[in-house]
Structures are given as structure tokens and as C-alpha cells.
N, C-alpha and C positions, 0 to 999 in steps of 0.2 A: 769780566776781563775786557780787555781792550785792545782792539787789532790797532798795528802801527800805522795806520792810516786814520784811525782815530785818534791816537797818540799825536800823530804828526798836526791836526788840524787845529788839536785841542792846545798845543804849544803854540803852533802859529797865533791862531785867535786871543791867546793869551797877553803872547810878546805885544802885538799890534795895540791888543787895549791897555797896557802898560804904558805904551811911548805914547799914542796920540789920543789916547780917551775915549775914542772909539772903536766898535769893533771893522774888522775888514769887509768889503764888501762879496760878494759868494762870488763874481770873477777873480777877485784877487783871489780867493780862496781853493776856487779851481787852478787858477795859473800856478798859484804855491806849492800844490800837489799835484801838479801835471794829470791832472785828469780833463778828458776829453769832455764833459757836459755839464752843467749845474746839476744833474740830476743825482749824479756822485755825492755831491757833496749834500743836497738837502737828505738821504740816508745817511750819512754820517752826521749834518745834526740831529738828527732823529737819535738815532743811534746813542749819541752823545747827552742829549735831554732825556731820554728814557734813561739812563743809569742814572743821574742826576750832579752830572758836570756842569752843564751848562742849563738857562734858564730863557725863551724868548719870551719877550714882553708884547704885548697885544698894541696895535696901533700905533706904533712907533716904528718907523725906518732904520734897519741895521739895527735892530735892537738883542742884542745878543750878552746877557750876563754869565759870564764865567762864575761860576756856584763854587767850586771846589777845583783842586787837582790834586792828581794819585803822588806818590811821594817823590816817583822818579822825575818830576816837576817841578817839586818841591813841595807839594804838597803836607797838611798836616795828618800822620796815624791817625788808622781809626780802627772799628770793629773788622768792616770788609775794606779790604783797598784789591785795586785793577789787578791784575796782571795781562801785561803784553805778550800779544801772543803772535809773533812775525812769520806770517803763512807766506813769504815770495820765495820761491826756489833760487837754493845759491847757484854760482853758476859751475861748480865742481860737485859732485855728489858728496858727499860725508861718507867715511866709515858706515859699517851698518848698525856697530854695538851703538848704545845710548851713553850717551856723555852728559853733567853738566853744563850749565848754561849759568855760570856765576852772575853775571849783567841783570838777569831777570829772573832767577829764583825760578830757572825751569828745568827739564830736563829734553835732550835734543832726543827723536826720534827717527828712527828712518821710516822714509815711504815707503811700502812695498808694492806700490801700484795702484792700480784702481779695484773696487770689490762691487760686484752686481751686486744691488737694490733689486731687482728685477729676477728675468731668467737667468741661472748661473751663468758664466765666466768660465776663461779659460785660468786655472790655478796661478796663482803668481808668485812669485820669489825671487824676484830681484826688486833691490834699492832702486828706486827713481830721483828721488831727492831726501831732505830732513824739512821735520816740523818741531818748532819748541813748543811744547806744553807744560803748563805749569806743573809743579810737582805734586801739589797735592791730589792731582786730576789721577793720577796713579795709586790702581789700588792693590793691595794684597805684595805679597813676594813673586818673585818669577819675571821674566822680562815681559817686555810692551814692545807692539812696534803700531804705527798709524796706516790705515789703508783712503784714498780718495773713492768716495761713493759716486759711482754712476744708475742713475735710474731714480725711482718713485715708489716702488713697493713698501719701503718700508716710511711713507709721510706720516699715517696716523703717529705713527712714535717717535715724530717729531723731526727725521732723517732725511734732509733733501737730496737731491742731485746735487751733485758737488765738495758736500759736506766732507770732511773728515776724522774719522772713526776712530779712536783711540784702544787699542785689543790688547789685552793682557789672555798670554799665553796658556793656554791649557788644552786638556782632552779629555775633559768632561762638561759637563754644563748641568742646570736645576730646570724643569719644565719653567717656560716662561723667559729663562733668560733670552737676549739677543747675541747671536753668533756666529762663528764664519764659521761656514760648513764646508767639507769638501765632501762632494758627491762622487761616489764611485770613482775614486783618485785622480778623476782631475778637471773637475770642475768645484769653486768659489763662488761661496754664495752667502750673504747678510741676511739671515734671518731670524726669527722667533722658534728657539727650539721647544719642541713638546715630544714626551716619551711614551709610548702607552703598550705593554708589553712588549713584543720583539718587533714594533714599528717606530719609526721616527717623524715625526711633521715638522714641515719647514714651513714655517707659519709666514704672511708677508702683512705688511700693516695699511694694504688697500684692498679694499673691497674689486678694484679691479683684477686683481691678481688670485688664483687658485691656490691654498694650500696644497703642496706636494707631498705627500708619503712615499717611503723609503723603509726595505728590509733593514733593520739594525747594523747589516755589515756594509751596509753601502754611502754611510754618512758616517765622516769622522769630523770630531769637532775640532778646532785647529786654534779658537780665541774663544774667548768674550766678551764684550762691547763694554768699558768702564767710562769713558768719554766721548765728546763730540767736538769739533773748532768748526765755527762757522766765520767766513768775513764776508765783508758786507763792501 
């Protein structure tokens, strides 16, 4: 998938080598997306070269080949194409139920805050903003909503700071899943559940971090982790 900042770059670079044969220079390219550094944008070519949109050519200045584009582009079908996934908060909250998102084949979710990676959290329930994610990113029946991750516990499984968590609702979970726990009712926490007769372990995915156990009545599971959006 592809953030709109990669969308937007990837259009730009495109329009440019259309009209003048060449691609734009990485100031134009910062100026075009108002980003403050080059360094913006050489993660975004990166970004862009790693999925296999674009192609840089070795010893050549401005050497930038557009490979392909997704369809909203114009691009031609294929097996896997992009989807857009516009992580900028609007400036109104959304509703909190999930709506379509006809434009991008997504489904809109709400924020519900931020969820410790780390030591728990103070519980959350309120909407902060909405994230679109694609719909197939959504699994099973029952609703989703997304949390913003704060902290580093849980890196090994791939979960930065920052990140945002896609949790399909429940109150249960299988040893091994990843899930938001609520600790003795009112503390939120991301982690690796494990069962093992009347205890429960909140597993974290750094070796810096302790696994925590907990009496069975003191951990209620609230999600389960079906997706991630990362931008870049």
C-alpha cells in the first residue's frame, strides 16, 4: 500500500517526466510536497523503489524511471495493486461507527487514542481523529477500531512507536495472539497474550521489557491486533 505522500510524489514525478522528459529535481520535489528537508523525500524514493514503482539508474543525474503506476494513476491491473492509505488527521473528528470510504476501497476507522507498547496506559475511549484502511486489512465479523502506538515493547513483532494498530473487537484471545489488555480496569496495554491455568502473561516483544503476570480476573482482553499502517 501507499501513503499519500507517496501517491503524491509518485504523481508529481510522473506528470514532470511526461511534459519535459525528464524527471524533477529532489528540491522541486521537496518544494511540491512542502516538506521541510531532502531527507523526506529520499524515504519516499526508497519507499517508492522498494515496492517497485519507480527504478534509479546508476551514474546518471536525475535519473529516476517510473516502472509502473497503481490504477488510481492510471495505471494498468494486476495481481497486487497499492492501496492508499491517508494517515493526516481531518480537522473535525468523524463519527466513531466505521463508514466506507468509496474513493479508495477502504473502510474509515476511528482513533481511539494512543495504546502503550510499553508500561500500561491510562484506558482510552474516546475518538481522537479517523484512519482509512483498506478493507481487506479487516478480519473476521464484529467491529475494528485503530489505536496510535506509543513506546518500543512490542519492536521484535515488528510494532514501532508511532505505528498504528488496527483491533478487531473481542474478549477473548488464543496464547500467542497480540492484544489490548486492560489491567485491573483501567489500565491499556499492547501486548503478547499467554494463558497458563488461572494466570495470564502480557508478553512484550523486547527483551528490555519484563513479562508481567496477572490473576485471570485482573486482565480483560478488549481487541486483537489484525493490522498495522505505518507512514513514512
Amino acid at each position: 500500500m501507499l501513503t499519500k505522500k507517496q501517491l503524491d510524489l509518485l504523481e508529481f514525478i510522473h506528470k514532470r517526466v511526461q511534459r519535459d522528459g525528464v524527471p524533477p529535481s529532489f528540491d522541486e520535489m521537496k518544494e511540491a510536497l512542502d516538506l521541510r528537508s531532502k531527507s523526506g523525500i529520499h524515504r519516499l524514493i526508497t519507499a517508492l523503489e522498494e515496492r517497485g514503482f519507480i527504478r534509479r539508474l546508476a551514474h546518471r543525474a536525475r535519473a529516476i524511471e517510473v516502472v509502473r503506476l497503481p490504477e488510481s494513476l492510471g495505471g494498468a491491473p494486476s495481481g497486487f495493486q497499492p492501496k492508499v492509505i491517508d494517515g493526516d488527521k481531518p480537522d473535525m473528528p468523524p463519527p466513531a461507527s466505521a463508514r466506507p470510504v468509496e474513493a479508495t476501497h477502504a473502510v474509515e476507522l476511528p482513533v481511539m487514542g494512543r495504546i502503550a507498547a510499553g508500561v500500561p496506559i491510562s484506558a482510552i475511549s474516546e475518538v481522537s481523529h479517523s484512519v482509512a484502511v483498506p478493507g481487506q486489512m479487516l478480519s473476521g465479523q464484529g467491529d475494528h477500531y485503530a489505536l496510535e502506538v506509543k513506546g518500543d515493547s512490542m519492536i521484535d513483532a515488528g510494532i514501532n512507536d508511532g505505528d498504528v494498530v488496527v483491533i478487531r473487537e473481542t474478549s477473548s484471545a488464543d496464547n500467542g495472539d497480540i492484544v489490548v489488555a486492560l489491567v485491573e480496569d483501567h489500565e491499556a496495554t499492547l501486548k503478547r497474550y499467554m494463558r497458563k491455568g488461572d494466570t495470564i502473561a502480557l508478553e512484550a516483544a523486547n527483551p528490555a521489557y519484563e513479562t508481567r503476570v496477572f490473576p485471570v480476573g485482573q486482565v480483560k482482553v478488549q481487541g486483537r491486533l489484525v493490522g498495522l499502517i505505518r507512514t513514512y
